[in-house]
mmJSON file of the N, C-alpha and C atoms, coordinates in Angstrom:
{"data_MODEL":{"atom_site":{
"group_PDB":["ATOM","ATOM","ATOM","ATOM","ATOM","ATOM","ATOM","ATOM","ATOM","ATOM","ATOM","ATOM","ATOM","ATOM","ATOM","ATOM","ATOM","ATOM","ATOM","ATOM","ATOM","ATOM","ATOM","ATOM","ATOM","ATOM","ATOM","ATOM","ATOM","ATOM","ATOM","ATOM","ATOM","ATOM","ATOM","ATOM","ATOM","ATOM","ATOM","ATOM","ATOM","ATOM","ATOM","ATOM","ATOM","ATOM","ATOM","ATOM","ATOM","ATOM","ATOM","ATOM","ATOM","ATOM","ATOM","ATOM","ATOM","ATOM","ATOM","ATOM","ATOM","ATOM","ATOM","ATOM","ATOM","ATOM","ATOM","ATOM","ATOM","ATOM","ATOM","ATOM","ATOM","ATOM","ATOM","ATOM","ATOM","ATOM","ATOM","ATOM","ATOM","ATOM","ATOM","ATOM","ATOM","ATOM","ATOM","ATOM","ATOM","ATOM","ATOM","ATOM","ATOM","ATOM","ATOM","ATOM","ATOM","ATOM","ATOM","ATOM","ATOM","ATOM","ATOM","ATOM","ATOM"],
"id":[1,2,3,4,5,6,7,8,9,10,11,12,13,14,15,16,17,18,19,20,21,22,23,24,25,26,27,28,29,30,31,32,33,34,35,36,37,38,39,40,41,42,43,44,45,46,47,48,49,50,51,52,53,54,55,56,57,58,59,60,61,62,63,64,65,66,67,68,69,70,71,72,73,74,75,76,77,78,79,80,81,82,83,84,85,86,87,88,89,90,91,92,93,94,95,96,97,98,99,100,101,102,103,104,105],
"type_symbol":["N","C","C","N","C","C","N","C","C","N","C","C","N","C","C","N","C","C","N","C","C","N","C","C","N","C","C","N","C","C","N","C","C","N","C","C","N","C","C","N","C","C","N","C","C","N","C","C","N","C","C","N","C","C","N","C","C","N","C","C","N","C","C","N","C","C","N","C","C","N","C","C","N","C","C","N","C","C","N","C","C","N","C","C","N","C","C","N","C","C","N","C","C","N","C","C","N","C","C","N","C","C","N","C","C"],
"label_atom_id":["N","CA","C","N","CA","C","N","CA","C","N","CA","C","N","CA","C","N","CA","C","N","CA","C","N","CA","C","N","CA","C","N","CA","C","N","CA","C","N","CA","C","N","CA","C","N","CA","C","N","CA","C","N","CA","C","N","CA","C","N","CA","C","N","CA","C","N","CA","C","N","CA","C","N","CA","C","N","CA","C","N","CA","C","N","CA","C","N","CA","C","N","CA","C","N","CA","C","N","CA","C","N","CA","C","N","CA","C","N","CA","C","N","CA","C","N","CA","C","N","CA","C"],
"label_alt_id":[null,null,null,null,null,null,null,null,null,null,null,null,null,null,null,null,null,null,null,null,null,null,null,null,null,null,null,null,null,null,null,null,null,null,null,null,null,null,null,null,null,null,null,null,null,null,null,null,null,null,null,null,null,null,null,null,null,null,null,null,null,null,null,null,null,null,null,null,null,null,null,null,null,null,null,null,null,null,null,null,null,null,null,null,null,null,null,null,null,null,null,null,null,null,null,null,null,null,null,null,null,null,null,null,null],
"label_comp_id":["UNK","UNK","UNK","UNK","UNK","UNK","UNK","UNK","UNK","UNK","UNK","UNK","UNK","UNK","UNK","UNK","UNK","UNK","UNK","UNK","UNK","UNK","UNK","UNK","UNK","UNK","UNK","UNK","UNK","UNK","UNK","UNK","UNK","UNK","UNK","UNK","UNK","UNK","UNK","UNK","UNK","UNK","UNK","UNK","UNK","UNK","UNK","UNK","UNK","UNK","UNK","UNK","UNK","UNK","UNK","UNK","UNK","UNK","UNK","UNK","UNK","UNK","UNK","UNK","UNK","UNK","UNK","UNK","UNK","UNK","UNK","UNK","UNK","UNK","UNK","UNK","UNK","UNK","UNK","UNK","UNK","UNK","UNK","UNK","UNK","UNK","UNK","UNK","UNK","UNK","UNK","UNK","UNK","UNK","UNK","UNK","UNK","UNK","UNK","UNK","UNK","UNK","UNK","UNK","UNK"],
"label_asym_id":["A","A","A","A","A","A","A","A","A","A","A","A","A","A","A","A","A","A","A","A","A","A","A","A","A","A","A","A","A","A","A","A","A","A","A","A","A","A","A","A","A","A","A","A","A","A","A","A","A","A","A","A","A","A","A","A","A","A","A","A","A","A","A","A","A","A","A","A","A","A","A","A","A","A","A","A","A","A","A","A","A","A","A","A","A","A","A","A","A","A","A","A","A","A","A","A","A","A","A","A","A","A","A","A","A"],
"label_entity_id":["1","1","1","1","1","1","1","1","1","1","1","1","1","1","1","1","1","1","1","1","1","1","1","1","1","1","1","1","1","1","1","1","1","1","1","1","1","1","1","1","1","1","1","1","1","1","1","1","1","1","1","1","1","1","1","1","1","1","1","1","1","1","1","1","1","1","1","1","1","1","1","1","1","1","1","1","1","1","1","1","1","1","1","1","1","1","1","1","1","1","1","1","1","1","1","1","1","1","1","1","1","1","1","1","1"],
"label_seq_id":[1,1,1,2,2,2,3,3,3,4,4,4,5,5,5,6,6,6,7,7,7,8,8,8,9,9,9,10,10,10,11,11,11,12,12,12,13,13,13,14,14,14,15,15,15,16,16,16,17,17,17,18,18,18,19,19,19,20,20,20,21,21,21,22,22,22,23,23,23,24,24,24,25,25,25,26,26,26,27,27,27,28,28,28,29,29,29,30,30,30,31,31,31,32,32,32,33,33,33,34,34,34,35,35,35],
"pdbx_PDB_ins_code":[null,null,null,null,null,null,null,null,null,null,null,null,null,null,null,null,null,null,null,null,null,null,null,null,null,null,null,null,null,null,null,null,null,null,null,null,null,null,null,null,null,null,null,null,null,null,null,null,null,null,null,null,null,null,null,null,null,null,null,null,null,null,null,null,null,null,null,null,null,null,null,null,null,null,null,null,null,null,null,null,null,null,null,null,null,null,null,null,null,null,null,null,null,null,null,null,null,null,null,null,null,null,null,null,null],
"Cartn_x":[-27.391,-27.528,-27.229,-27.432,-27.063,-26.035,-24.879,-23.609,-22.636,-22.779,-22.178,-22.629,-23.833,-24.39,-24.055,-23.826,-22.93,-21.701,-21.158,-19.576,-19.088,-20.256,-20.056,-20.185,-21.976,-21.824,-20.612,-20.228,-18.908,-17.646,-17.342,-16.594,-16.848,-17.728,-18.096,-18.196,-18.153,-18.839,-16.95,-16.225,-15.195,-14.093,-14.35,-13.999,-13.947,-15.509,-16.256,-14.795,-15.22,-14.154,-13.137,-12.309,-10.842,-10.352,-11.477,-11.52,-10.831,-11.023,-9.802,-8.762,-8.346,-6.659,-6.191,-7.267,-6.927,-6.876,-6.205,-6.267,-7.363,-8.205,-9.269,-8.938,-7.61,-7.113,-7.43,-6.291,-6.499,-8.087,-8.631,-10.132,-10.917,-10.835,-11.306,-10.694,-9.818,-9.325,-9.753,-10.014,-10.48,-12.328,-12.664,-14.276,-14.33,-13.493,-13.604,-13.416,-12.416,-12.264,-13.312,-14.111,-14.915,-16.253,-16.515,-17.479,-17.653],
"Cartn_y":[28.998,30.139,29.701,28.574,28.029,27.506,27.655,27.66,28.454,29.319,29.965,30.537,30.24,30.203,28.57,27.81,26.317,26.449,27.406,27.443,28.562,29.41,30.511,29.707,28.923,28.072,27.037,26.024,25.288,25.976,26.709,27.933,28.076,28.565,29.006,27.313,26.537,25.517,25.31,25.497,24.696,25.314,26.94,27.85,27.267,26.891,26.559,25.568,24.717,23.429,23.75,24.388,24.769,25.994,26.262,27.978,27.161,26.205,25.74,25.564,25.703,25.812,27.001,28.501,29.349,30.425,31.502,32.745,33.353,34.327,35.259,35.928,36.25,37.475,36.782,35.5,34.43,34.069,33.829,33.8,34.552,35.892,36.929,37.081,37.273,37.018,36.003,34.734,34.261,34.288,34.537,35.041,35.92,36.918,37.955,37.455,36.859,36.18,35.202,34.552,33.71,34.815,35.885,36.536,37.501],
"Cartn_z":[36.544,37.463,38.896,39.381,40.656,40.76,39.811,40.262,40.976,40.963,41.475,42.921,43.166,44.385,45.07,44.409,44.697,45.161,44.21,44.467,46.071,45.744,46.938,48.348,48.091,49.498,50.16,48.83,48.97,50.143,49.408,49.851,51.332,51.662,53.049,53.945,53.246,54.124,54.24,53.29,53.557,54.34,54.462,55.002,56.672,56.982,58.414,59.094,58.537,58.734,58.783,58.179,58.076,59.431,59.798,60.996,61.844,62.633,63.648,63.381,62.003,61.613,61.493,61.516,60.78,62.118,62.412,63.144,62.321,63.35,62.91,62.073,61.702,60.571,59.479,59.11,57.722,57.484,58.952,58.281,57.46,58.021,57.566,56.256,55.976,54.715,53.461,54.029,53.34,53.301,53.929,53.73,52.813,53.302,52.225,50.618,50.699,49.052,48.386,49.199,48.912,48.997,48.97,49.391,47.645],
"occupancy":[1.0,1.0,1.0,1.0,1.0,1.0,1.0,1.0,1.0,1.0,1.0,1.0,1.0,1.0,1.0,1.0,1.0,1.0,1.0,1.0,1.0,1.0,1.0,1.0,1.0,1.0,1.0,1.0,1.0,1.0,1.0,1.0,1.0,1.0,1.0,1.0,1.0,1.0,1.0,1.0,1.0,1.0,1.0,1.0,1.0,1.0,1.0,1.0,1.0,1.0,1.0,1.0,1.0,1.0,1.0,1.0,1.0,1.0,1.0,1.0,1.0,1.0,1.0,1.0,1.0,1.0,1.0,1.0,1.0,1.0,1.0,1.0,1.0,1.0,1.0,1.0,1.0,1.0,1.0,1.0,1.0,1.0,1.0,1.0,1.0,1.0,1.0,1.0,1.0,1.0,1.0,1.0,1.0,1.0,1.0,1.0,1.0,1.0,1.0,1.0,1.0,1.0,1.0,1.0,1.0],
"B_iso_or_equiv":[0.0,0.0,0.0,0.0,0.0,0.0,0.0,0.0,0.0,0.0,0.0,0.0,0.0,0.0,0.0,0.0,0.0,0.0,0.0,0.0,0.0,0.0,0.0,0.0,0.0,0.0,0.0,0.0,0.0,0.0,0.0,0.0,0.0,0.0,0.0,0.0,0.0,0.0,0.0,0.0,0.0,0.0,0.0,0.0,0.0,0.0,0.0,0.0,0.0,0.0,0.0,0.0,0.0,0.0,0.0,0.0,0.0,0.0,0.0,0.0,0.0,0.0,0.0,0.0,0.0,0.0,0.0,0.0,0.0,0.0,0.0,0.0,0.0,0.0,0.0,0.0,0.0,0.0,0.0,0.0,0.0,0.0,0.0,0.0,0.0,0.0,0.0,0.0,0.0,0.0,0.0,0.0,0.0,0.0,0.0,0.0,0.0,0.0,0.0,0.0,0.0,0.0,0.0,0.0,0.0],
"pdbx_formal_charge":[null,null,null,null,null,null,null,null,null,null,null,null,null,null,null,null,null,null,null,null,null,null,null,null,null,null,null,null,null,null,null,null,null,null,null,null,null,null,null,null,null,null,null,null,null,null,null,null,null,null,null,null,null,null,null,null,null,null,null,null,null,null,null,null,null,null,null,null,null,null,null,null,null,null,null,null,null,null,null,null,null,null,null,null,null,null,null,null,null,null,null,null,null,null,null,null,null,null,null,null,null,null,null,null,null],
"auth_seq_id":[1,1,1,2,2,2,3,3,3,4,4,4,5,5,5,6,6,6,7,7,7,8,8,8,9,9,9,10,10,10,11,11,11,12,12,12,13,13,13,14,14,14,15,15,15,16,16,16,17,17,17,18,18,18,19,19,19,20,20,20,21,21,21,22,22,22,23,23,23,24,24,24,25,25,25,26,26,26,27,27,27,28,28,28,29,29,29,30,30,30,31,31,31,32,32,32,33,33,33,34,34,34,35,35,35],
"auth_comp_id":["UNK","UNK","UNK","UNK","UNK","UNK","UNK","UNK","UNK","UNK","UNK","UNK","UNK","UNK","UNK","UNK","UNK","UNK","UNK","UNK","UNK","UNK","UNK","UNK","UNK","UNK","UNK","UNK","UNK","UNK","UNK","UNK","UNK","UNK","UNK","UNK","UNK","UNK","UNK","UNK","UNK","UNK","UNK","UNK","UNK","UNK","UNK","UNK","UNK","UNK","UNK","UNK","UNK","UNK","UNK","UNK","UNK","UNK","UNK","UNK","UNK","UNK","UNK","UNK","UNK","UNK","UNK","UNK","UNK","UNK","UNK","UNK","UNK","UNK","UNK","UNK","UNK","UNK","UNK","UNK","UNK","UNK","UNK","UNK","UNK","UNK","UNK","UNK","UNK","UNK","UNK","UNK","UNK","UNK","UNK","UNK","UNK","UNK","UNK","UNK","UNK","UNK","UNK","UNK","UNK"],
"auth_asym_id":["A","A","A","A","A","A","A","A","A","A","A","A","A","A","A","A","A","A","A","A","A","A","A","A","A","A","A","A","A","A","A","A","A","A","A","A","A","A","A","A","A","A","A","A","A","A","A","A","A","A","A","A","A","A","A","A","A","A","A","A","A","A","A","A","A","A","A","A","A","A","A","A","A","A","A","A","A","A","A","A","A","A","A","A","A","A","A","A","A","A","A","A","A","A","A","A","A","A","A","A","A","A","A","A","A"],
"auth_atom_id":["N","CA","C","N","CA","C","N","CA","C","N","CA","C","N","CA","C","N","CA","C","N","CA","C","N","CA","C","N","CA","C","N","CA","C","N","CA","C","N","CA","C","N","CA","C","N","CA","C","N","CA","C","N","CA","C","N","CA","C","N","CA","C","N","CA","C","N","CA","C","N","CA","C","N","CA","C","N","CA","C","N","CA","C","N","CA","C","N","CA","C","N","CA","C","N","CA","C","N","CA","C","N","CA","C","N","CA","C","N","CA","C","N","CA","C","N","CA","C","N","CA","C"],
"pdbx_PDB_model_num":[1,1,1,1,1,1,1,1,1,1,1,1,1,1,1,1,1,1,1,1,1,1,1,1,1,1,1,1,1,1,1,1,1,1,1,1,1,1,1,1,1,1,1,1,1,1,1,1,1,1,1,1,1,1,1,1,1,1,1,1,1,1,1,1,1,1,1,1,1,1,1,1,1,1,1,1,1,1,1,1,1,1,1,1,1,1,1,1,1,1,1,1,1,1,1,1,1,1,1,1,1,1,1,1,1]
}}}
């Protein structure tokens, strides 16, 4: 059951890190997909 609450956080954490490569649009985009 805490996988996927693993995989969701992963996601967001790796999202974090990657935001200085990304324009606010691609971000948003990808939040949304990881969401």
């Amino acid at each position: 059951a805490g996988l996927v609450e693993y995989i969701k956080y992963y996601n967001q954490e790796r999202i974090r890190l990657k935001l200085k490569g990304l324009s606010p649009v691609k971000y948003r985009e990808q939040a949304q997909a990881a969401a």
